[in-house]
TORMARLO-602762 format. One record per residue (C-alpha): residue in one letter; x, y, z. Coordinates in nm, 3 decimals. Last residue first. Layout:
! TORMARLO-602762
{"a",{X,Y,Z}},
...
***
This chain:
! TORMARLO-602762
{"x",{23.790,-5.876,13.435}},
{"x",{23.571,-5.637,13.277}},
{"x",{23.689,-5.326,13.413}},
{"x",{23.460,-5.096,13.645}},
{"x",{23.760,-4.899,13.782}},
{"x",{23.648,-4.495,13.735}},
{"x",{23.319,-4.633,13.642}},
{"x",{23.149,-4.764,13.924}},
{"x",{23.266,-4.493,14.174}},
{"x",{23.107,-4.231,13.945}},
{"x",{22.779,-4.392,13.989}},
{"x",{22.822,-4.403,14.278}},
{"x",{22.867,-4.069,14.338}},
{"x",{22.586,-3.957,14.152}},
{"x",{22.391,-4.194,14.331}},
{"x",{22.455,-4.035,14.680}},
{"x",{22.407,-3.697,14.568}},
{"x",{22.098,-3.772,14.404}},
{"x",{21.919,-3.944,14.683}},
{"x",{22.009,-3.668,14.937}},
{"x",{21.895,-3.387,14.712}},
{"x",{22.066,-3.069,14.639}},
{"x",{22.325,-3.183,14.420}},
{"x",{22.205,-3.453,14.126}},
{"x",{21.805,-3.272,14.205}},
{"x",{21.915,-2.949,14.052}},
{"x",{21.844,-2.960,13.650}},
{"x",{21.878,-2.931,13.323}},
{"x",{22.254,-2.939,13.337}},
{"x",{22.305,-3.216,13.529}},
{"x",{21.980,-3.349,13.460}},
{"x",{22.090,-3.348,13.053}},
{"x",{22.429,-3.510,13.094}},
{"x",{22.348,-3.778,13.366}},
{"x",{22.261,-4.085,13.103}},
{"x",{22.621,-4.001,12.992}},
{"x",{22.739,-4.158,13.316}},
{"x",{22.571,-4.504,13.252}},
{"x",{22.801,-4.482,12.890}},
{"x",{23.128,-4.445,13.129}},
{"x",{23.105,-4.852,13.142}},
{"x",{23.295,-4.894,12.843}},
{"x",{23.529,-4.638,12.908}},
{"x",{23.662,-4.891,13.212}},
{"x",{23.777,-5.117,12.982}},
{"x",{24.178,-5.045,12.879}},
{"x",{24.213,-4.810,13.229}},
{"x",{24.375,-4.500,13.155}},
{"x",{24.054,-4.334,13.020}},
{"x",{23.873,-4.353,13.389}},
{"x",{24.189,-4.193,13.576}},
{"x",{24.206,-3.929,13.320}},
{"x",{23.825,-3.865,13.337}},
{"x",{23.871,-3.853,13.690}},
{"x",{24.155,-3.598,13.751}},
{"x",{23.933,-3.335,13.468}},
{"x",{23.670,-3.400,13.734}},
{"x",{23.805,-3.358,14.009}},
{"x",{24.017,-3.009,13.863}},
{"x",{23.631,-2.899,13.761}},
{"x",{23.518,-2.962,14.115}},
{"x",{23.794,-2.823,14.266}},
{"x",{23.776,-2.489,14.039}},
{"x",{23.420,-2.487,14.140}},
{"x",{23.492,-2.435,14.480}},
{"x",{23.732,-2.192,14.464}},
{"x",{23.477,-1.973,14.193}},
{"x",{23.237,-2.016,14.526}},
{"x",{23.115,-2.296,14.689}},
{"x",{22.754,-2.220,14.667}},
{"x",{22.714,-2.028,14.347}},
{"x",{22.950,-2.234,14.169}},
{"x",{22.808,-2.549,14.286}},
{"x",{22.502,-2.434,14.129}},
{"x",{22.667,-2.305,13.803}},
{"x",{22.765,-2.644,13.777}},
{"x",{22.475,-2.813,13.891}},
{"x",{22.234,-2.627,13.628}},
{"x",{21.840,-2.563,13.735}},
{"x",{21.936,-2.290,13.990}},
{"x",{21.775,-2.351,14.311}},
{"x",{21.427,-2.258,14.302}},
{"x",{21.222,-1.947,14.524}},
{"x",{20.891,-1.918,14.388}},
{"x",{20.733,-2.139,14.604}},
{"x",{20.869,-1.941,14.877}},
{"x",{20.667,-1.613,14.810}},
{"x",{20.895,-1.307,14.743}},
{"x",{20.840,-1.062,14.950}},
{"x",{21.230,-1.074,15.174}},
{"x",{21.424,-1.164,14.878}},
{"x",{21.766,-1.094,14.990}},
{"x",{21.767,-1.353,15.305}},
{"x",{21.531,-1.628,15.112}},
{"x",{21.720,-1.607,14.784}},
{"x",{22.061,-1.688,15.077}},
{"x",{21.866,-1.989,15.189}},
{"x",{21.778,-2.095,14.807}},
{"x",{22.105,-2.110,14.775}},
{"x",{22.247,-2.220,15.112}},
{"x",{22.368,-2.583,15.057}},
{"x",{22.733,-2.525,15.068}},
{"x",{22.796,-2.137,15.141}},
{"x",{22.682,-1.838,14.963}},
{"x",{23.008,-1.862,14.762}},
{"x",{23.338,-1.794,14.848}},
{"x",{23.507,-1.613,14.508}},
{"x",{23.202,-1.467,14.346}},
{"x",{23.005,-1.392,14.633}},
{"x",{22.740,-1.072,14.495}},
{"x",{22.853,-1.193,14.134}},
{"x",{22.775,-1.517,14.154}},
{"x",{22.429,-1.504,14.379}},
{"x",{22.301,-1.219,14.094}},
{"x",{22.384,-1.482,13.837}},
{"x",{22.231,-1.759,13.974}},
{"x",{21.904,-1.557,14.018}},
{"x",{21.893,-1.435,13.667}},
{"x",{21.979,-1.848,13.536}},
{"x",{21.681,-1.974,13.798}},
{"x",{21.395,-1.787,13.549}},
{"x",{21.527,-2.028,13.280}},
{"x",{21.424,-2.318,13.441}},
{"x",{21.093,-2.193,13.529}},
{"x",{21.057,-2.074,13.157}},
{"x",{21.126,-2.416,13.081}},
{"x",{20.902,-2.639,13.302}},
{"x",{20.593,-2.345,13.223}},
{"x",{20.357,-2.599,13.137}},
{"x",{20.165,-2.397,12.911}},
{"x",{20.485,-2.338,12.732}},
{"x",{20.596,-2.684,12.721}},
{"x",{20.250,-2.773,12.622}},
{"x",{20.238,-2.495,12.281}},
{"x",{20.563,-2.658,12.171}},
{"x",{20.462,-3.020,12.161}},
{"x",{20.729,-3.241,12.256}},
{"x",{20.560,-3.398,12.603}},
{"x",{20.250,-3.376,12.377}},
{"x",{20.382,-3.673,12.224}},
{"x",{20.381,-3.940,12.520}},
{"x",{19.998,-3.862,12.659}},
{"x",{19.830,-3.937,12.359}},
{"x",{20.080,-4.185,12.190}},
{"x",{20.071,-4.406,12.502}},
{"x",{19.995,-4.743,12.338}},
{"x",{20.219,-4.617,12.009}},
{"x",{20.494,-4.508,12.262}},
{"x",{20.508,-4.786,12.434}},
{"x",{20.485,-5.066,12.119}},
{"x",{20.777,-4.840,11.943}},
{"x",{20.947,-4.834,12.307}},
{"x",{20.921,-5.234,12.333}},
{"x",{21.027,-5.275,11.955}},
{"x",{21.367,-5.026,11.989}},
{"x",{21.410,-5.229,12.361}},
{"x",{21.377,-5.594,12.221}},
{"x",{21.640,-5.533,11.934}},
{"x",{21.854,-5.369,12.184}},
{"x",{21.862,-5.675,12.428}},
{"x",{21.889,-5.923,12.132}},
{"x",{22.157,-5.758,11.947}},
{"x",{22.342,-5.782,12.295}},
{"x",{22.215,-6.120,12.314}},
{"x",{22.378,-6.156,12.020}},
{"x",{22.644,-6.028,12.040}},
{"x",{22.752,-6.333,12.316}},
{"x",{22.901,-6.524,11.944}},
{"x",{23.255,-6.457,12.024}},
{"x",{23.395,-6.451,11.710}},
{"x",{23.475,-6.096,11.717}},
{"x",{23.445,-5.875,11.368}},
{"x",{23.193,-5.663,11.463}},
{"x",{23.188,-5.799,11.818}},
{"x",{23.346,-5.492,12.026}},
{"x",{23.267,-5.179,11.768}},
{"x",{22.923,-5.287,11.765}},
{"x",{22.867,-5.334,12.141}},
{"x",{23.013,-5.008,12.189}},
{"x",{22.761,-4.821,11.957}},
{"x",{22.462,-5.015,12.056}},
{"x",{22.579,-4.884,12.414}},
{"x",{22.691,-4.542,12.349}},
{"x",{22.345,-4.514,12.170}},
{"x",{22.159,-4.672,12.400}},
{"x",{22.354,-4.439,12.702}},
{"x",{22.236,-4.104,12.504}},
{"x",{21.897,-4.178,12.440}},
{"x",{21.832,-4.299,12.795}},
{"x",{21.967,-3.906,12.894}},
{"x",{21.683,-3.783,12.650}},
{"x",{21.417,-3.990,12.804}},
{"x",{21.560,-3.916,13.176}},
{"x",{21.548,-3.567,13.111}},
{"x",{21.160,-3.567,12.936}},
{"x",{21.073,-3.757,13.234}},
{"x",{20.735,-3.904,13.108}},
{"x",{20.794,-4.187,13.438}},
{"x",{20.529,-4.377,13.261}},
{"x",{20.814,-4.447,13.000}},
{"x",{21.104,-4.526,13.226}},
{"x",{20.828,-4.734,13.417}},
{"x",{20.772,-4.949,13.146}},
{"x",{21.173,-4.999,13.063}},
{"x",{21.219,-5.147,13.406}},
{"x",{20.927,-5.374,13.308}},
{"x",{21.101,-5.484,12.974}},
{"x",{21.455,-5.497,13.121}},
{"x",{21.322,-5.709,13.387}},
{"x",{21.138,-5.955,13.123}},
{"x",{21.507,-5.925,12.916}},
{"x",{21.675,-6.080,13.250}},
{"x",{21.442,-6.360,13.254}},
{"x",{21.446,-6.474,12.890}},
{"x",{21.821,-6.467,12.970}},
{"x",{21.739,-6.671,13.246}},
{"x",{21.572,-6.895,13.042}},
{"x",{21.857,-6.967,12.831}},
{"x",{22.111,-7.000,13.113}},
{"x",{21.921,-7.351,13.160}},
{"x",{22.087,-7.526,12.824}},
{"x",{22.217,-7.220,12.550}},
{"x",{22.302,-7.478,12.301}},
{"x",{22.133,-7.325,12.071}},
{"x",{21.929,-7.592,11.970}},
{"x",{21.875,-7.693,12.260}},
{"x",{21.728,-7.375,12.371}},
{"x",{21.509,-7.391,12.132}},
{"x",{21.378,-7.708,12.174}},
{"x",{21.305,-7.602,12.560}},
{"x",{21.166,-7.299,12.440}},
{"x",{20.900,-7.447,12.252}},
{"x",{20.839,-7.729,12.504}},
{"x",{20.784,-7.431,12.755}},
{"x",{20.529,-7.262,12.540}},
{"x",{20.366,-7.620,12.488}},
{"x",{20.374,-7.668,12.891}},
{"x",{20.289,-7.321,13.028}},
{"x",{20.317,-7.329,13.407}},
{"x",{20.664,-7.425,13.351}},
{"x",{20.792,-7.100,13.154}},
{"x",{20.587,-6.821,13.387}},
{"x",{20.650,-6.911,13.750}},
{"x",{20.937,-7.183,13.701}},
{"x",{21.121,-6.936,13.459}},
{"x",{21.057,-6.647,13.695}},
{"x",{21.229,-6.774,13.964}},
{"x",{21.522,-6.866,13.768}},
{"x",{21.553,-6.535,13.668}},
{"x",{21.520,-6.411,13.998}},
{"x",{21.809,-6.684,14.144}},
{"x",{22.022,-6.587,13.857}},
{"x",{21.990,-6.202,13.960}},
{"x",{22.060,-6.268,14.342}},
{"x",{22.405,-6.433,14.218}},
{"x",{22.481,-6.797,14.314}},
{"x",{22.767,-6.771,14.602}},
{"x",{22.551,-6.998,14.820}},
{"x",{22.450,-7.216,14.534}},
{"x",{22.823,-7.256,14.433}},
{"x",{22.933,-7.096,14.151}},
{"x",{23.094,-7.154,13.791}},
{"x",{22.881,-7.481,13.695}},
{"x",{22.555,-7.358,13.897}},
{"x",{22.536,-7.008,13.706}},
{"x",{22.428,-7.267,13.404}},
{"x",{22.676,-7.277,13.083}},
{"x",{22.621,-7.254,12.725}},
{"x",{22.695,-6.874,12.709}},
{"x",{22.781,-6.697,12.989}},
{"x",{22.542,-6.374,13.039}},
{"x",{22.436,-6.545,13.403}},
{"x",{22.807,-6.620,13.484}},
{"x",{22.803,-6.302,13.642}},
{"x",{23.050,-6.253,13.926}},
{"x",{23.227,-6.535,13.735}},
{"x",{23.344,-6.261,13.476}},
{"x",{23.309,-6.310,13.101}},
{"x",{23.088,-5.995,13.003}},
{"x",{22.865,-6.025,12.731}},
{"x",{22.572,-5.779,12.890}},
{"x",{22.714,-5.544,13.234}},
{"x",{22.694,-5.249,12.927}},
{"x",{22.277,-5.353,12.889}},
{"x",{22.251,-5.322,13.290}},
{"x",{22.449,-5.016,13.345}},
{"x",{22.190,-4.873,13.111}},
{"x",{21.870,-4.975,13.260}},
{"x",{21.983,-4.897,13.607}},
{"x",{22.101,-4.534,13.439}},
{"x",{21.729,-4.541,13.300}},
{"x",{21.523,-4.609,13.616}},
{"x",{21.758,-4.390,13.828}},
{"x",{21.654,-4.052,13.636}},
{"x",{21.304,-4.180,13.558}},
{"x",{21.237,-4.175,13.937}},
{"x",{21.452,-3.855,13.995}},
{"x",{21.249,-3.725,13.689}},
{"x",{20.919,-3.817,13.828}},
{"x",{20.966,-3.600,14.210}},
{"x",{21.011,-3.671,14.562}},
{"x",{21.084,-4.074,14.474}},
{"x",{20.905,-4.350,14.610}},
{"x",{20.800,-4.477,14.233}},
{"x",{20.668,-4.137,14.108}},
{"x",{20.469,-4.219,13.797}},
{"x",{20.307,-3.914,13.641}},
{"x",{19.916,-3.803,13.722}},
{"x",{19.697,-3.764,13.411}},
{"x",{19.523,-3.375,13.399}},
{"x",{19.246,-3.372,13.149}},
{"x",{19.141,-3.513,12.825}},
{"x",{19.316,-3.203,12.585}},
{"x",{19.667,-3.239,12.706}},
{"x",{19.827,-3.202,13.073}},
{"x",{20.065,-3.455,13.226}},
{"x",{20.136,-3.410,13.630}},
{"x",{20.379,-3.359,13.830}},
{"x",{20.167,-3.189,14.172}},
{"x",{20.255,-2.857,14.234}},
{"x",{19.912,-2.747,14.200}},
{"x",{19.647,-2.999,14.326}},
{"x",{19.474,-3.205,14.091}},
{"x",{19.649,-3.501,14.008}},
{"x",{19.685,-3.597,14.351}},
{"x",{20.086,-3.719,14.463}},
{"x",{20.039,-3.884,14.852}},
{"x",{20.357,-3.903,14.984}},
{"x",{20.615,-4.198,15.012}},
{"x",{20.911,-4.245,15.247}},
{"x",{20.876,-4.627,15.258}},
{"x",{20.833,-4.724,15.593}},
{"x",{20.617,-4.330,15.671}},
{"x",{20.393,-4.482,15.341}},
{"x",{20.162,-4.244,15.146}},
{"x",{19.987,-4.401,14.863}},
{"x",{19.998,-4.281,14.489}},
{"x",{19.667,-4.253,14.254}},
{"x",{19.608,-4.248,13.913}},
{"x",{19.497,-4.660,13.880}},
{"x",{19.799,-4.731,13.619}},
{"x",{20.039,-4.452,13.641}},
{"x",{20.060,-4.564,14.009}},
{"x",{20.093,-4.940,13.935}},
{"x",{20.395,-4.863,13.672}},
{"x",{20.538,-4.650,13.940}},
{"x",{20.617,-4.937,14.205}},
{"x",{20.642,-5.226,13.905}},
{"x",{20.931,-4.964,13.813}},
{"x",{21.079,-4.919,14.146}},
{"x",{21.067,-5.276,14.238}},
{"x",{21.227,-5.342,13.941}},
{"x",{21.489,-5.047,13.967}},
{"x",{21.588,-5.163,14.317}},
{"x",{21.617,-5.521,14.190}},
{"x",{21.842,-5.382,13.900}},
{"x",{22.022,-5.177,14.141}},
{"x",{22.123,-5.498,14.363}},
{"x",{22.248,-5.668,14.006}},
{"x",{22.461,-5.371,13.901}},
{"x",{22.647,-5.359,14.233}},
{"x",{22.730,-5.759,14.243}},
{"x",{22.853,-5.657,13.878}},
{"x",{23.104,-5.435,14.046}},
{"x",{23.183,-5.726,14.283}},
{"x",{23.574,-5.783,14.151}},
{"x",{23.794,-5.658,14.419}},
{"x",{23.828,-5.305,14.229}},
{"x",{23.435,-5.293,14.214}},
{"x",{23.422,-5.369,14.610}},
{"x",{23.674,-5.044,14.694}},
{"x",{23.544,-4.843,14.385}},
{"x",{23.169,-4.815,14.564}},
{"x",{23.323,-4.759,14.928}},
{"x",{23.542,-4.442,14.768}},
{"x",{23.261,-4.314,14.581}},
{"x",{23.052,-4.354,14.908}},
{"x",{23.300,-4.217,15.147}},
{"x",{23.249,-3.919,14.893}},
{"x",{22.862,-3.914,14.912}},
{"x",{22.967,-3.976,15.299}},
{"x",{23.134,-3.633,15.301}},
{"x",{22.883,-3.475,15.087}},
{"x",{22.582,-3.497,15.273}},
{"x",{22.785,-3.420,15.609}},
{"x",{22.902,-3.106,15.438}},
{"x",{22.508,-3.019,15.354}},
{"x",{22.387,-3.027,15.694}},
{"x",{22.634,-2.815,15.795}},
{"x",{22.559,-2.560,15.570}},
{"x",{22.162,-2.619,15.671}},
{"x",{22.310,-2.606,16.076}},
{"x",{22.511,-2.258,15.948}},
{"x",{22.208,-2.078,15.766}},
{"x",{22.362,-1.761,15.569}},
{"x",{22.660,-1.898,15.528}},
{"x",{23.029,-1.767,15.595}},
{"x",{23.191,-2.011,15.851}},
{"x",{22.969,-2.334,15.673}},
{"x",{23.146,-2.286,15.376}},
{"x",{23.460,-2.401,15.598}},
{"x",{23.299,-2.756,15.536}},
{"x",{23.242,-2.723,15.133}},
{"x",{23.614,-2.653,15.149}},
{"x",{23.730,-2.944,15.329}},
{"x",{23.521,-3.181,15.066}},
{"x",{23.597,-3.054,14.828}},
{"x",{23.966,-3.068,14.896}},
{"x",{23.916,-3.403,14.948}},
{"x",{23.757,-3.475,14.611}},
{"x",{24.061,-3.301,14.459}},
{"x",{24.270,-3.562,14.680}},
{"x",{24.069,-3.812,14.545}},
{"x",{24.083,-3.735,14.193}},
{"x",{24.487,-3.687,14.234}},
{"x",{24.541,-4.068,14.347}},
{"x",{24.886,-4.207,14.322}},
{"x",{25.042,-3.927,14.393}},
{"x",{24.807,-3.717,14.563}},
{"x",{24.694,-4.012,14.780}},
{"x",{25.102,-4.077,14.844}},
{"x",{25.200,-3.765,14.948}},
{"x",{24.907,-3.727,15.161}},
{"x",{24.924,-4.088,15.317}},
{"x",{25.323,-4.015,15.436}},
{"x",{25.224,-3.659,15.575}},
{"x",{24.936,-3.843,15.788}},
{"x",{25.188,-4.051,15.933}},
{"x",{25.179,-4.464,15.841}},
{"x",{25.179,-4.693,16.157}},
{"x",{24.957,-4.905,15.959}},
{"x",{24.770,-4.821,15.695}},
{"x",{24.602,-5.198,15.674}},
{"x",{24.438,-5.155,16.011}},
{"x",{24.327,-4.803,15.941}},
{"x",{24.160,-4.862,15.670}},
{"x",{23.971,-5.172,15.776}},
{"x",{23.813,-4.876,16.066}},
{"x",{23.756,-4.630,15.809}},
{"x",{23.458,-4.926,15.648}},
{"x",{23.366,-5.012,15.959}},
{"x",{23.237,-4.654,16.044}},
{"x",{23.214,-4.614,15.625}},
{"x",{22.913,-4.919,15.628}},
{"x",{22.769,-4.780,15.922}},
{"x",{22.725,-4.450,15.780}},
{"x",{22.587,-4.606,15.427}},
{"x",{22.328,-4.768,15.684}},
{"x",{22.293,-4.456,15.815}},
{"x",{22.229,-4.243,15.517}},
{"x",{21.993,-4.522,15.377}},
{"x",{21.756,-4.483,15.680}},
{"x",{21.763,-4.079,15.554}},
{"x",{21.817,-3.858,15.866}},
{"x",{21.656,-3.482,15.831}},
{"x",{21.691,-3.109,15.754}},
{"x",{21.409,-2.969,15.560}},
{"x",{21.575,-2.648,15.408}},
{"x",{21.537,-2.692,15.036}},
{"x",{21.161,-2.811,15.112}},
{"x",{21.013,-2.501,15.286}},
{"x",{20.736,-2.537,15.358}},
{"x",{20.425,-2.241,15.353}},
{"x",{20.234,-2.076,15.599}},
{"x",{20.480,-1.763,15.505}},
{"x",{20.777,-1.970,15.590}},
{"x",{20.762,-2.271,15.760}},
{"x",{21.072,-2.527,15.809}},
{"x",{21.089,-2.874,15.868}},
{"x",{21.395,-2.983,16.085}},
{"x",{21.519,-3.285,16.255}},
{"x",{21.259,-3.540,16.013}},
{"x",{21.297,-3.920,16.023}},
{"x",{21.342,-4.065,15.698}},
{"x",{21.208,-4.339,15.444}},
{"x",{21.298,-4.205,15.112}},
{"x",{21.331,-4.523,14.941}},
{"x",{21.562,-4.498,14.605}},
{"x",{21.883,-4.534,14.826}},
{"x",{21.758,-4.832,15.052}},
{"x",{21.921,-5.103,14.757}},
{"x",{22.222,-4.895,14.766}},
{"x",{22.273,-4.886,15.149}},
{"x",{22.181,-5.324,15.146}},
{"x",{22.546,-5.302,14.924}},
{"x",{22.703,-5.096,15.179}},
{"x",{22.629,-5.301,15.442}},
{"x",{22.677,-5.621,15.301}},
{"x",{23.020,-5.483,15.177}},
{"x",{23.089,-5.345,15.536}},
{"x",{23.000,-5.639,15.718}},
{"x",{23.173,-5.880,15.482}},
{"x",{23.495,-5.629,15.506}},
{"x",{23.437,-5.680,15.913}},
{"x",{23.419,-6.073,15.894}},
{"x",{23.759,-6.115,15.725}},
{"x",{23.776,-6.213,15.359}},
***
C-alpha cells in the first residue's frame, strides 16, 4: 500500500469517528422575525473537511490508476459495470442545476456540495470495504457510539448538557420550549443528546452502531480475529496491525477482570474450559460496549430509533438462526450470547425506567406532545410544494426556503421540512429527481443481492426504515447525509471474506 491510500484511509476513517461531533465554524446564521433560522445556517463541519481531504487524495489515486483513459471510455464503463453510481451521478448533476431555479442559490449550493462528498463518501466507504477493512469501519463506529453513549448516558443522568465550541455541543434545559424533553405526571425529564442537534439523531446512530456490530459477530476474517474462537488477536496479527477493538477489550479486562481476583479466577476456569484462552475476555469486553451502547439507545427515548433497533434484532436473530441452525461451527453462541444479553439488558432497562419508558406509547402523551400532529402538518405543505414545481422542484435544499417565500406571516418555528425523505427529495429535486433516486436505489438493491453475503449486512439499513419515513434529519442534516451514505457504502460489498 502506497503512502497516499494510507493517507486517505486514515483520513477517511478519523472522518467517521468526527461524524457524530458537530464541531463547526459558522458562514451563515440567519434571523428571521428575531428568530433563527436552523434549515438555512450555512457552515463548515471539521468532519466535512477531513472527509474533503480524504476525497482530494482520494480523486488524486484515481486518476493515477485511470490512466490515459477519455472521459467517454470511463462513462461507458461506470454505467456498465456500475449503474448505481452512474444514477448517483446523475443525482448528483441534477441536484447542482437545482441551484439555477431556487429560491436561495448559496443555500442550493450549499446543499450540492453536501451531497457530492456524501457520494465521494459512499464511494470512499466501498473502496476500503472491497479491500477487506469493512470491519476496520465497524470498530471506529463502535468507539464513536461508546463515547456517544457514556456522552448521553451522563446527561440523562444529572439533567443537564454542557455547551462545548470543540465538540459542537449546546446547552439542552428541560424547561425551555423546543427543548426534547419527556413529559408524564413528575415533571419535564430532559432526553439524552450525546453531541447531536436532536435525541433521535443520537438514538438513530446509537442503534445502527449497535446493529452493524451484532451482524460483524462470527465472522472469520483476520480484520477481526477478536470473534475467533480459541485464538488471541496476537496469533493472526501483529501488535501494530492489532485492531483498536482488541486493544479496548483488553483494556478493560486488566481494569475490571484483574482488579478482582476470585471473579477473575472464575473466569479464568471458565475460559479454560471452553477453550476460549485470552479472546474470552475480550468477548466479555465487547458485550460491556454493547451493554453501554445499549444504555444510551434507551436514555436516547427515540421512539424511531427504538422501532428501527426492533427491526435490525430481528433481521439479526433471524440471520444468525438460519446460518448456524444446523452449522457445526460452534461461534452461535456468542451470537446466542449477544442477543440473550440484549432481550435481559432491555427487560432490566425498561423495568428501571418504566416511568419515563411507557408513556412514550401512551396515547393521551403523543397527543399532548404534539410529535405526530407536527409530522402530519408537513404532509399539506409537501403537497402544495409538489404540485406548484412538480417536475423541477424548489431546488436542492430550499424547502423550508421556498415555505419562507410563500408564507410571508407565518412564524419560523412553524415552518418544518416535510417529515418523509422521499416526498422530501421529491419536493426539492423535482419528479426528475426522484426518479434518480428511486432508479439508485432499485440499481443498489440489485448490486447488494448479487453478492452471496452482502444481504447479511443490509439488516444495519433496516434500522433506517422508520426515520426515513418518519422523519427529515437522513437529508437535511450534515450528519445524516453523510451516515446514510455510509451506511449504504458498507453494504453494497460488505462480504464476509
Amino acid at each position: 500500500m502506497d503512502r497516499l491510500t494510507r493517507y486517505s484511509d486514515g483520513l477517511f476513517l478519523s472522518f467517521l469517528f468526527l461524524l457524530p461531533f458537530q464541531t463547526i465554524y459558522l458562514l451563515r446564521e440567519p434571523i428571521i422575525g428575531g428568530e433563527k433560522w436552523q434549515y438555512g445556517t450555512i457552515g463548515v463541519y471539521l468532519s466535512t473537511l477531513v472527509l474533503a481531504c480524504a476525497v482530494m487524495i482520494g480523486a488524486v489515486l484515481k486518476m493515477k490508476a485511470s490512466g490515459n483513459e477519455s472521459i467517454s471510455v470511463r462513462i461507458k464503463k461506470l454505467w456498465r459495470d456500475r449503474k448505481a453510481d452512474a444514477f448517483l451521478l446523475l443525482i448528483v448533476l441534477w441536484s447542482g442545476l437545482s441551484i439555477l431555479w431556487a429560491q436561495d442559490a448559496v443555500l442550493a449550493g450549499h446543499t450540492f456540495v453536501r451531497i457530492v462528498l456524501a457520494a465521494d463518501a459512499f464511494v470512499l466507504t466501498r473502496e476500503l470495504v472491497r479491500r477487506g477493512k469493512g470491519k476496520r469501519i465497524v470498530m471506529i463506529l463502535f468507539v464513536a457510539g461508546a463515547i456517544q453513549s457514556a456522552i448521553g448516558i451522563g446527561q440523562f443522568l444529572t439533567q443537564e448538557t454542557f455547551s462545548s465550541i470543540l465538540l459542537g455541543t449546546g446547552v439542552h434545559e428541560s424547561w425551555k420550549a423546543g427543548t426534547s424533553v419527556l413529559k408524564n405526571d413528575s415533571g419535564r425529564f430532559l432526553r439524552a443528546y450525546g453531541t447531536f442537534p436532536h435525541p433521535n439523531m443520537y438514538g438513530l446512530f446509537l442503534a445502527v452502531v449497535l446493529v452493524l456490530v451484532m451482524l460483524s459477530i462470527g465472522g472469520k476474517s483476520p480484520s477481526f480475529p477478536l470473534f475467533q474462537r480459541g485464538k488471541h488477536p496476537r496469533d493472526t496479527q501483529s501488535s501494530k496491525e492489532r485492531s483498536l477493538l482488541s486493544k479496548i477489550g483488553e483494556t478493560l479486562r486488566l481494569t475490571f477482570v484483574k482488579g478482582i481476583p476470585s471473579l477473575r479466577a472464575r473466569l479464568q476456569r471458565y475460559a479454560k474450559h471452553c477453550g476460549q484462552g485470552e479472546g474470552f475476555y475480550i468477548r466479555i469486553g465487547i458485550l460491556s460496549g454493547i451493554l453501554i451502547i445499549l444504555l444510551g439507545l434507551v436514555v436516547s427515548f427515540s421512539r424511531l430509533a427504538w422501532g428501527g433497533f426492533l427491526l435490525g434484532f430481528v433481521f439479526f436473530v433471524r440471520q444468525r438462526y438460519s446460518r448456524f441452525s444446523k452449522s457445526k461451527d460452534m461461534t452461535w453462541r456468542y451470537s446466542l450470547a449477544i442477543s440473550a444479553t440484549i432481550t435481559i439488558s432491555i427487560a432490566v432497562f425498561t423495568g428501571i425506567l418504566h416511568e419515563t419508558v411507557f408513556p412514550r406509547f401512551d396515547g393521551t402523551t403523543v397527543e399532548r406532545e404534539g410529535s405526530v400532529v407536527d409530522r402530519m402538518s408537513t404532509y399539506a405543505d409537501a403537497i402544495k410544494l409538489i404540485k406548484d414545481h412538480p417536475l423541477l422542484g424548489v431546488g436542492a435544499g430550499n424547502y423550508t426556503a421556498e415555505l419562507i417565500h410563500t408564507n410571508l406571516n407565518r412564524p419560523i418555528w412553524a415552518i418544518q421540512p416535510m417529515h418523509d425523505v422521499p416526498l422530501l427529495i421529491f419536493a426539492e429535486l423535482g419528479l426528475v429527481g426522484f426518479v434518480l433516486s428511486f432508479l439508485f436505489s432499485a440499481a443498489y438493491l440489485m448490486a447488494v443481492f448479487e453478492k452471496k453475503n452482502a444481504p447479511a449486512y443490509t439488516g444495519a439499513l433496516l434500522v433506517l426504515i422508520p426515520s426515513l419515513l418518519l422523519d427529515h434529519f437522513l437529508w437535511t442534516s450534515n450528519f445524516g447525509l453523510l451516515f446514510l451514505f455510509v451506511l449504504l457504502g458498507i453494504a453494497v460489498d460488505f462480504i464476509d471474506r
